[in-house]
mmJSON file of the N, C-alpha and C atoms, coordinates in Angstrom:
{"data_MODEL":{"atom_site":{
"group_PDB":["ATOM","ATOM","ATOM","ATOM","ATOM","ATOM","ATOM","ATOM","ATOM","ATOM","ATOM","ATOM","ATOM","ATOM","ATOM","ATOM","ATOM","ATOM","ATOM","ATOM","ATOM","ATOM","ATOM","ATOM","ATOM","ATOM","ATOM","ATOM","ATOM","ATOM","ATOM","ATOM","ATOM","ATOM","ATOM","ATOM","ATOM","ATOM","ATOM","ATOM","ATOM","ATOM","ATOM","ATOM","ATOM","ATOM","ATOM","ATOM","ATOM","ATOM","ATOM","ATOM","ATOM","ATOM","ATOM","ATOM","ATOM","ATOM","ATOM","ATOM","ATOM","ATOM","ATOM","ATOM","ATOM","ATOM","ATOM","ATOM","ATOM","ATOM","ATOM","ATOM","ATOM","ATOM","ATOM","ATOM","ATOM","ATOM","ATOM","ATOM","ATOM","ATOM","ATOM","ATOM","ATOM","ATOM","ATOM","ATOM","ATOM","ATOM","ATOM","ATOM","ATOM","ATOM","ATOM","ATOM","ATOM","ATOM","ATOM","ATOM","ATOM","ATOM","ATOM","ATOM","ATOM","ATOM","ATOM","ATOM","ATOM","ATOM","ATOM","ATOM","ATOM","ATOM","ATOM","ATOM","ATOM","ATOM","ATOM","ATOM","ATOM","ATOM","ATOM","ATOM","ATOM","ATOM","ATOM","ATOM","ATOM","ATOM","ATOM","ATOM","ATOM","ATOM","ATOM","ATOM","ATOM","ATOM","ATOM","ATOM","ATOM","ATOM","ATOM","ATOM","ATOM","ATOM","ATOM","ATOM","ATOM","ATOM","ATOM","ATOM","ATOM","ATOM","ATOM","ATOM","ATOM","ATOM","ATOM","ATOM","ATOM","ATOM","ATOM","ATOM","ATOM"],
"id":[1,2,3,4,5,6,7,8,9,10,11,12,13,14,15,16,17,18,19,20,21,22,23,24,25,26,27,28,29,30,31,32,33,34,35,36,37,38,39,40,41,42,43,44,45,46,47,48,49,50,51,52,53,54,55,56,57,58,59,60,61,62,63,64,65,66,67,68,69,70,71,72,73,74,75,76,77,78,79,80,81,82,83,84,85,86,87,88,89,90,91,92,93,94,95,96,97,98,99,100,101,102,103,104,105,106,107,108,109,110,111,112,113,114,115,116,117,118,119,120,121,122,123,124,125,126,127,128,129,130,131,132,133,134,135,136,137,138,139,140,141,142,143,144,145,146,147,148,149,150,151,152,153,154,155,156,157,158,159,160,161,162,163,164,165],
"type_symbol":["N","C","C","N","C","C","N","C","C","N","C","C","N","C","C","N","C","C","N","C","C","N","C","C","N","C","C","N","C","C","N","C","C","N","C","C","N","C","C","N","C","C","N","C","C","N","C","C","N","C","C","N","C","C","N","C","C","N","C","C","N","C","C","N","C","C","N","C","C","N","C","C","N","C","C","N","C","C","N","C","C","N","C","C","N","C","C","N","C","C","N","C","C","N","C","C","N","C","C","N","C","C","N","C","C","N","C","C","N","C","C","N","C","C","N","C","C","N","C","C","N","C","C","N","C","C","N","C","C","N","C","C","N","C","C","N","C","C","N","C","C","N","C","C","N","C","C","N","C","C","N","C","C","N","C","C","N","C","C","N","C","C","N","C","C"],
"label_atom_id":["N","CA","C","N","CA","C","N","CA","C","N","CA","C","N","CA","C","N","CA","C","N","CA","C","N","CA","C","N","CA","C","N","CA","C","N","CA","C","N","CA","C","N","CA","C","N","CA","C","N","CA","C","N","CA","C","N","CA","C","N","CA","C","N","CA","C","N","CA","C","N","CA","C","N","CA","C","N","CA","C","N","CA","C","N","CA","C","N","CA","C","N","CA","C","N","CA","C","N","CA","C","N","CA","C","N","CA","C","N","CA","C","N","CA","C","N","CA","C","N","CA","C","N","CA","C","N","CA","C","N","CA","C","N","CA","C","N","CA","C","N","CA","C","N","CA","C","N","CA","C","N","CA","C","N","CA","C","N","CA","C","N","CA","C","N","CA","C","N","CA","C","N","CA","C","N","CA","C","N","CA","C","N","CA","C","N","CA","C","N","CA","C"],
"label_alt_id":[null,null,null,null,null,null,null,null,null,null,null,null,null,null,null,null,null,null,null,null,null,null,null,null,null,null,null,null,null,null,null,null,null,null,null,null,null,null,null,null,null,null,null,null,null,null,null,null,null,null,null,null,null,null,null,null,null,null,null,null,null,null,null,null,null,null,null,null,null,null,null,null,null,null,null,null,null,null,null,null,null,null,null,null,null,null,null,null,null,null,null,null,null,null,null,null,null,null,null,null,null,null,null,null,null,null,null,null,null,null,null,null,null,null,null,null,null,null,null,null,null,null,null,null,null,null,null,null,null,null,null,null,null,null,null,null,null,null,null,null,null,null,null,null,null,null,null,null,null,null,null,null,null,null,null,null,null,null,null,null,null,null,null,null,null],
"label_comp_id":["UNK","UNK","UNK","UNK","UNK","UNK","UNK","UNK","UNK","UNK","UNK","UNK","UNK","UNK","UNK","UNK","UNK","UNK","UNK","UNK","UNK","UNK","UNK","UNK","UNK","UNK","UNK","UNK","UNK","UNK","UNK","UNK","UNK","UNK","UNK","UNK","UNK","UNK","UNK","UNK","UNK","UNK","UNK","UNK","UNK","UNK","UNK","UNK","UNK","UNK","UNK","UNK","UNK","UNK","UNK","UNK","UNK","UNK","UNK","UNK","UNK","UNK","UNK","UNK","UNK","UNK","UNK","UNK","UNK","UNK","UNK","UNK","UNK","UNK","UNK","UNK","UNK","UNK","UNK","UNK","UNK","UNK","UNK","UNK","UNK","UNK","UNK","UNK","UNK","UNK","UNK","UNK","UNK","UNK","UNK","UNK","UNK","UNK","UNK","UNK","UNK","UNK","UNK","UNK","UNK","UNK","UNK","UNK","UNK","UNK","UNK","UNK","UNK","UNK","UNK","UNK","UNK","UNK","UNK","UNK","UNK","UNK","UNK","UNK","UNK","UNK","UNK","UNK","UNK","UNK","UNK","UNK","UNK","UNK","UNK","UNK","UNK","UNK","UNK","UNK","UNK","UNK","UNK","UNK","UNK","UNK","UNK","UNK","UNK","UNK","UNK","UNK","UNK","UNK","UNK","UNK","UNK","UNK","UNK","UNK","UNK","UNK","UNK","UNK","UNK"],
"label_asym_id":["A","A","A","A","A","A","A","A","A","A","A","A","A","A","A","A","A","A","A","A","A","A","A","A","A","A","A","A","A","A","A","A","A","A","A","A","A","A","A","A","A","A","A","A","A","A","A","A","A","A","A","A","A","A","A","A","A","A","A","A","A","A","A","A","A","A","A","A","A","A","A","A","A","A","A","A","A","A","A","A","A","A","A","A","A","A","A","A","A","A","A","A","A","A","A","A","A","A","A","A","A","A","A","A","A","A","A","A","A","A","A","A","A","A","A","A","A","A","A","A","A","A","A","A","A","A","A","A","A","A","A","A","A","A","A","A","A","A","A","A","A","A","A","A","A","A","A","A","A","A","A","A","A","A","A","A","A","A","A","A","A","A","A","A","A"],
"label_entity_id":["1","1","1","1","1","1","1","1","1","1","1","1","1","1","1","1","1","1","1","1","1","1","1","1","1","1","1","1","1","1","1","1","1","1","1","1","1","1","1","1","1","1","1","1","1","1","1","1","1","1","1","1","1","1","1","1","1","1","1","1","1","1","1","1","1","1","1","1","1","1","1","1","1","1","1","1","1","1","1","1","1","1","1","1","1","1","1","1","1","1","1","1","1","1","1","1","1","1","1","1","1","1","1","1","1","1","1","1","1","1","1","1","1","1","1","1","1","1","1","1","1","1","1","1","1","1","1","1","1","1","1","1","1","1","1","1","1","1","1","1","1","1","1","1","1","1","1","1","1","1","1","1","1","1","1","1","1","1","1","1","1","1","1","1","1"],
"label_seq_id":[1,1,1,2,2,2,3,3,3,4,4,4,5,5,5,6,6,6,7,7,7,8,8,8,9,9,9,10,10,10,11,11,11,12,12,12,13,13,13,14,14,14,15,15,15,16,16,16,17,17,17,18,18,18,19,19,19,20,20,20,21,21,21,22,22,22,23,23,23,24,24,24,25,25,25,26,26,26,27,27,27,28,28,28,29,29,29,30,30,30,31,31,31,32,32,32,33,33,33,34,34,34,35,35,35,36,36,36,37,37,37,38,38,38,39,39,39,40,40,40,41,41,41,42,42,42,43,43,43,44,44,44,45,45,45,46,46,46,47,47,47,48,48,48,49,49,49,50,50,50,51,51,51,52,52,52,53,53,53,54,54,54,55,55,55],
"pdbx_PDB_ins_code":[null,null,null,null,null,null,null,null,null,null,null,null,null,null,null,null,null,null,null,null,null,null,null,null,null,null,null,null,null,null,null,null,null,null,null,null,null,null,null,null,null,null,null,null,null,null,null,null,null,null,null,null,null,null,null,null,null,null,null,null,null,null,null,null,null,null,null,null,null,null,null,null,null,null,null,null,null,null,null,null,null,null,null,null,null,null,null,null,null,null,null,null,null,null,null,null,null,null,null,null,null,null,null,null,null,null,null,null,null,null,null,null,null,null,null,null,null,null,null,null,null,null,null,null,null,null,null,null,null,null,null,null,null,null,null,null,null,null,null,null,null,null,null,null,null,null,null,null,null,null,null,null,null,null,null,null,null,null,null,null,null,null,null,null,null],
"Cartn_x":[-11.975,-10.636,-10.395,-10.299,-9.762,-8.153,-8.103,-7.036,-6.705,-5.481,-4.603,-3.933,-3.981,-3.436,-2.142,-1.0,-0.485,0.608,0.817,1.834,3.363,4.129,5.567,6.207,7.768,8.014,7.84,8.573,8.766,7.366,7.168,6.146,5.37,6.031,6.135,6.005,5.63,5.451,4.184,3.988,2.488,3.091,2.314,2.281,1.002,0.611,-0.726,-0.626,-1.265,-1.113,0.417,1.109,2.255,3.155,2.643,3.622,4.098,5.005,5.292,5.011,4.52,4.032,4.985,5.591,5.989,5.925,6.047,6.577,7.498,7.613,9.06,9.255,9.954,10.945,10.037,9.373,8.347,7.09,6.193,5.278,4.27,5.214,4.337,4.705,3.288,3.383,3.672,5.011,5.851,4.932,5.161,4.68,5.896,6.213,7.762,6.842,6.355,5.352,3.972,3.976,2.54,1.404,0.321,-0.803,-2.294,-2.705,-4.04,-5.02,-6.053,-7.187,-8.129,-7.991,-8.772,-7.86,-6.49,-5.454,-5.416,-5.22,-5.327,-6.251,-7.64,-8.419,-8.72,-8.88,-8.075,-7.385,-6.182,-5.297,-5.796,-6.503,-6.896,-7.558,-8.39,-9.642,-8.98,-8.049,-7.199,-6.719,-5.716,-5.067,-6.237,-7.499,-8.562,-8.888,-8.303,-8.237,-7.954,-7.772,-7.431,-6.254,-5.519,-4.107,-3.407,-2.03,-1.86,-0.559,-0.56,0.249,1.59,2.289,3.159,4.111,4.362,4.779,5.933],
"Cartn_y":[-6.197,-6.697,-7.066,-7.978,-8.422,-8.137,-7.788,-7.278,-8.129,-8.318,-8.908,-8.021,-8.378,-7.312,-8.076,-7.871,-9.18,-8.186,-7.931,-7.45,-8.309,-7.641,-8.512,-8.414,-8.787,-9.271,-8.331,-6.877,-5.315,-4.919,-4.34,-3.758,-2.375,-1.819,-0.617,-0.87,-2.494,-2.357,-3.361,-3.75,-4.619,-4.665,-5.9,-6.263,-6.449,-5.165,-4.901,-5.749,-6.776,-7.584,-7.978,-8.264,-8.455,-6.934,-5.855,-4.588,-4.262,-3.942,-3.489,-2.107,-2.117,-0.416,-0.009,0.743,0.884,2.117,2.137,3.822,4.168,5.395,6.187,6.662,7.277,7.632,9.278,10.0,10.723,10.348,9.034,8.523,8.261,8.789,8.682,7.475,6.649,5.417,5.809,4.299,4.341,3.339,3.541,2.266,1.791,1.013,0.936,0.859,0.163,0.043,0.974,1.646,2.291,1.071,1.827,0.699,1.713,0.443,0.791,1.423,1.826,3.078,1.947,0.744,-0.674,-0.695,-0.952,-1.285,-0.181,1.246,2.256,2.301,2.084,2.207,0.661,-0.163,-1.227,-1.014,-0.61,-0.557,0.733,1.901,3.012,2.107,1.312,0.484,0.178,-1.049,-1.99,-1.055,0.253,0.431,1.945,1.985,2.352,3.74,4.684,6.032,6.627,7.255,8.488,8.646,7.889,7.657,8.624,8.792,9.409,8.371,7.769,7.239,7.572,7.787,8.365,7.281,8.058,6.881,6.705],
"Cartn_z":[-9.988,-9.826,-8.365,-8.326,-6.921,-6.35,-4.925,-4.676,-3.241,-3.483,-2.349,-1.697,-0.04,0.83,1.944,2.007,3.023,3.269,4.618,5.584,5.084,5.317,4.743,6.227,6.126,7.653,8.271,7.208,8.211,8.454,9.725,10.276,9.122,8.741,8.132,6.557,6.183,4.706,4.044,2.99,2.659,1.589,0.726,-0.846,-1.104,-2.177,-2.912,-4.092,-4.231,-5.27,-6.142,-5.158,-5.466,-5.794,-5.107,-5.626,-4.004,-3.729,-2.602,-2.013,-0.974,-0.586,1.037,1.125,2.502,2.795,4.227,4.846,5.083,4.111,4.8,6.109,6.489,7.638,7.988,7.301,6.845,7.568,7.198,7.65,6.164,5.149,3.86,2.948,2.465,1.879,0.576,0.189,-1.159,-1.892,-2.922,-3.524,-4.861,-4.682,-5.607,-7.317,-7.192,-8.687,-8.513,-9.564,-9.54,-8.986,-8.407,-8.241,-9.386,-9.027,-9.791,-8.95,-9.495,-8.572,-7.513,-8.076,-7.274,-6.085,-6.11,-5.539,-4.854,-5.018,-4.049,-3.22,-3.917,-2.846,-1.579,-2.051,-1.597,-0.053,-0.501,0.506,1.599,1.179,2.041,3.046,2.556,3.242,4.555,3.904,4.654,5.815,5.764,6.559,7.579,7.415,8.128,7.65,6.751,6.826,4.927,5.294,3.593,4.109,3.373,3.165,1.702,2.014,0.23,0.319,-1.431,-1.585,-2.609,-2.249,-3.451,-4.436,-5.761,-6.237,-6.283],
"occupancy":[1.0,1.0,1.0,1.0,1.0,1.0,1.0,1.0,1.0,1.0,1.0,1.0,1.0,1.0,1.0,1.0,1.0,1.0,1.0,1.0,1.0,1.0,1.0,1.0,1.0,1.0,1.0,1.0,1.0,1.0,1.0,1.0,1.0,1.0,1.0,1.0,1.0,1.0,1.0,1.0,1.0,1.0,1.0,1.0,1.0,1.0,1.0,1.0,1.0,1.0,1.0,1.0,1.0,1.0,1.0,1.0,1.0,1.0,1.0,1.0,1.0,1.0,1.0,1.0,1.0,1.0,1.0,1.0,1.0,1.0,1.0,1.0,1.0,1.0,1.0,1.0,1.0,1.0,1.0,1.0,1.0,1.0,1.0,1.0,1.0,1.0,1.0,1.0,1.0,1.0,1.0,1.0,1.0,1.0,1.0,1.0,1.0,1.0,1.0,1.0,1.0,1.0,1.0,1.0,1.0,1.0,1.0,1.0,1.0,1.0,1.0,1.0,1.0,1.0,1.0,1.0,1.0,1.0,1.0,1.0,1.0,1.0,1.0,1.0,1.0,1.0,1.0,1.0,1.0,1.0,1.0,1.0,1.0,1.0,1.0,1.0,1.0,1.0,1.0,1.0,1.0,1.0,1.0,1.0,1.0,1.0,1.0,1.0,1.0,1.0,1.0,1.0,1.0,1.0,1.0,1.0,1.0,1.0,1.0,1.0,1.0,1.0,1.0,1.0,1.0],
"B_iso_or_equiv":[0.0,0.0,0.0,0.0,0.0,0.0,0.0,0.0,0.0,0.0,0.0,0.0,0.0,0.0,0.0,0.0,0.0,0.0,0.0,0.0,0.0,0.0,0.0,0.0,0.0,0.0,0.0,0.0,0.0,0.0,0.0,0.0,0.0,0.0,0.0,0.0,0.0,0.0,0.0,0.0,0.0,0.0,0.0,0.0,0.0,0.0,0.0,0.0,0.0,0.0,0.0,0.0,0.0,0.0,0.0,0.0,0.0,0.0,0.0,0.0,0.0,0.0,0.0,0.0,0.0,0.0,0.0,0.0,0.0,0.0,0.0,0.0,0.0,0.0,0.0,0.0,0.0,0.0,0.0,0.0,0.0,0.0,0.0,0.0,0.0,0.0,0.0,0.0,0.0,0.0,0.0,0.0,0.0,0.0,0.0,0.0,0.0,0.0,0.0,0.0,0.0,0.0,0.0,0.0,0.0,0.0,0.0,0.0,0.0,0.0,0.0,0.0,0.0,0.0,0.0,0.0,0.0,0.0,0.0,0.0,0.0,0.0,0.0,0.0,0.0,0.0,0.0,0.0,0.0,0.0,0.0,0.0,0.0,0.0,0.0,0.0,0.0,0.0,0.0,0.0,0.0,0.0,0.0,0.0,0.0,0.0,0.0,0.0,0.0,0.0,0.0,0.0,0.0,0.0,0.0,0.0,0.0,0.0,0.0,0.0,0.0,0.0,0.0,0.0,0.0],
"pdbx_formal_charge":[null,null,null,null,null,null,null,null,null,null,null,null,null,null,null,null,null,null,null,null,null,null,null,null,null,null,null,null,null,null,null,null,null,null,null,null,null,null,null,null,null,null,null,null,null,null,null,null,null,null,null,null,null,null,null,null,null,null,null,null,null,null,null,null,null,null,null,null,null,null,null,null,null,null,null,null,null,null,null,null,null,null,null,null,null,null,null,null,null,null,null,null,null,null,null,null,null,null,null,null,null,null,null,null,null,null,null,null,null,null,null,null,null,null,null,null,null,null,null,null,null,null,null,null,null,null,null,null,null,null,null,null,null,null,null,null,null,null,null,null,null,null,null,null,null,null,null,null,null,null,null,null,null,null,null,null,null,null,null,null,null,null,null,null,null],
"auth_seq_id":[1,1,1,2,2,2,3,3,3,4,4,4,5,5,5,6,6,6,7,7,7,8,8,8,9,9,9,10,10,10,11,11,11,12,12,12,13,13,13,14,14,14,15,15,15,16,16,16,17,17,17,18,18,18,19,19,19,20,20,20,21,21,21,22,22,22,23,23,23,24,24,24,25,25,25,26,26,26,27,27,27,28,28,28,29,29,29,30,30,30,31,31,31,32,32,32,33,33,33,34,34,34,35,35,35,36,36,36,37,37,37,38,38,38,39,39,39,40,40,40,41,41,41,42,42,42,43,43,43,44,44,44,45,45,45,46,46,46,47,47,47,48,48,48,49,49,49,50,50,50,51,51,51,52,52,52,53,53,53,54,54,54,55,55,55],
"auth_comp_id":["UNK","UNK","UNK","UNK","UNK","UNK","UNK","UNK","UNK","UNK","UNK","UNK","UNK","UNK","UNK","UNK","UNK","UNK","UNK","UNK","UNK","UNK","UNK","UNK","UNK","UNK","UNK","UNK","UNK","UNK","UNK","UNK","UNK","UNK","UNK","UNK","UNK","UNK","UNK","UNK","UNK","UNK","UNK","UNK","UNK","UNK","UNK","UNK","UNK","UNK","UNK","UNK","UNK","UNK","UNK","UNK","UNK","UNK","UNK","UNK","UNK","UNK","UNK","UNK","UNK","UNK","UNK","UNK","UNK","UNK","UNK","UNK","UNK","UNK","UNK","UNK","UNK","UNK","UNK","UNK","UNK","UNK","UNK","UNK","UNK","UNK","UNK","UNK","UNK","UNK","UNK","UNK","UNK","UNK","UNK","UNK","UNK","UNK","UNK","UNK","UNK","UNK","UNK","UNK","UNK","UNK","UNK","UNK","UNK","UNK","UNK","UNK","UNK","UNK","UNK","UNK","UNK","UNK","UNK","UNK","UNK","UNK","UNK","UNK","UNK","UNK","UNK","UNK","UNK","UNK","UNK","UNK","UNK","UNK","UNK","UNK","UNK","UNK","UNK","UNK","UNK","UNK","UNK","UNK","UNK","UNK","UNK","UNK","UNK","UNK","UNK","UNK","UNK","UNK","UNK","UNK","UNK","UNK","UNK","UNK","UNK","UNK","UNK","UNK","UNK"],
"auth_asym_id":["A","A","A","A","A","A","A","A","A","A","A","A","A","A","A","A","A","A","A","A","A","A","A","A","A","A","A","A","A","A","A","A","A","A","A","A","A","A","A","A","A","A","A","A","A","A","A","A","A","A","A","A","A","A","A","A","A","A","A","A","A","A","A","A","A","A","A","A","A","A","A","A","A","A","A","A","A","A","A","A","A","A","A","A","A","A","A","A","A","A","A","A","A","A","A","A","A","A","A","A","A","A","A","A","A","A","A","A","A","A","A","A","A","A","A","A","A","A","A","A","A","A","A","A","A","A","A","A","A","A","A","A","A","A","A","A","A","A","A","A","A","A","A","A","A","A","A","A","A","A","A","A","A","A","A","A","A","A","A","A","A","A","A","A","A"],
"auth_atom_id":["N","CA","C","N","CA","C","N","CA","C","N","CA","C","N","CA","C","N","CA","C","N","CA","C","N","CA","C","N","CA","C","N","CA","C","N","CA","C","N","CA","C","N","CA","C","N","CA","C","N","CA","C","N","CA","C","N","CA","C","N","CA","C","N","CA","C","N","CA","C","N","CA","C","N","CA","C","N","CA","C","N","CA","C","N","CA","C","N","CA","C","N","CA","C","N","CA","C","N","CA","C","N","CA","C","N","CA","C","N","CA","C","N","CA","C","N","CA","C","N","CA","C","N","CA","C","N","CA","C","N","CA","C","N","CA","C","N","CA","C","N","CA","C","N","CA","C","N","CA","C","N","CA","C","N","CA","C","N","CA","C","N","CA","C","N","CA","C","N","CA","C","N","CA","C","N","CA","C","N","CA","C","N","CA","C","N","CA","C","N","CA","C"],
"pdbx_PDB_model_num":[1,1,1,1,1,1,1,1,1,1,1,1,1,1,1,1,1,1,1,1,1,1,1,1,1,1,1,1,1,1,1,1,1,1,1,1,1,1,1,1,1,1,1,1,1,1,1,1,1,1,1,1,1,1,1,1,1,1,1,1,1,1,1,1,1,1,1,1,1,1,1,1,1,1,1,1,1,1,1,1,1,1,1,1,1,1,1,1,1,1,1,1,1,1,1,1,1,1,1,1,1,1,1,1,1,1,1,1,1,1,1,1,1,1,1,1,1,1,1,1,1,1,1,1,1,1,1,1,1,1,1,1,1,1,1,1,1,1,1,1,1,1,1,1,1,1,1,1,1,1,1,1,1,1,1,1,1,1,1,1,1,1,1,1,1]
}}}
């Protein structure tokens, strides 16, 4: 499955294949729509580290 990764205007957020993921005020990534296990890992890649994403 191919996955799309694209920063949106706010510094603090991305669209994983069209789902929105941001950070809270916390430092912990939202993801407004569940993502998929491609899409999770995906995005760990992207942002350099073992990230946890909550849903």
């Amino acid at each position: 499955m191919r996955v799309t990764i694209e920063p949106t205007v706010s510094a603090d957020a991305y669209w994983v294949n069209s789902k929105e993921v941001y950070q809270d005020s916390n430092g912990k990534w939202i993801a407004r729509e569940e993502l998929t296990a491609a899409e999770v890992t995906a995005f760990k890649r992207y942002m350099g580290g073992h990230l946890k994403i909550a849903k």
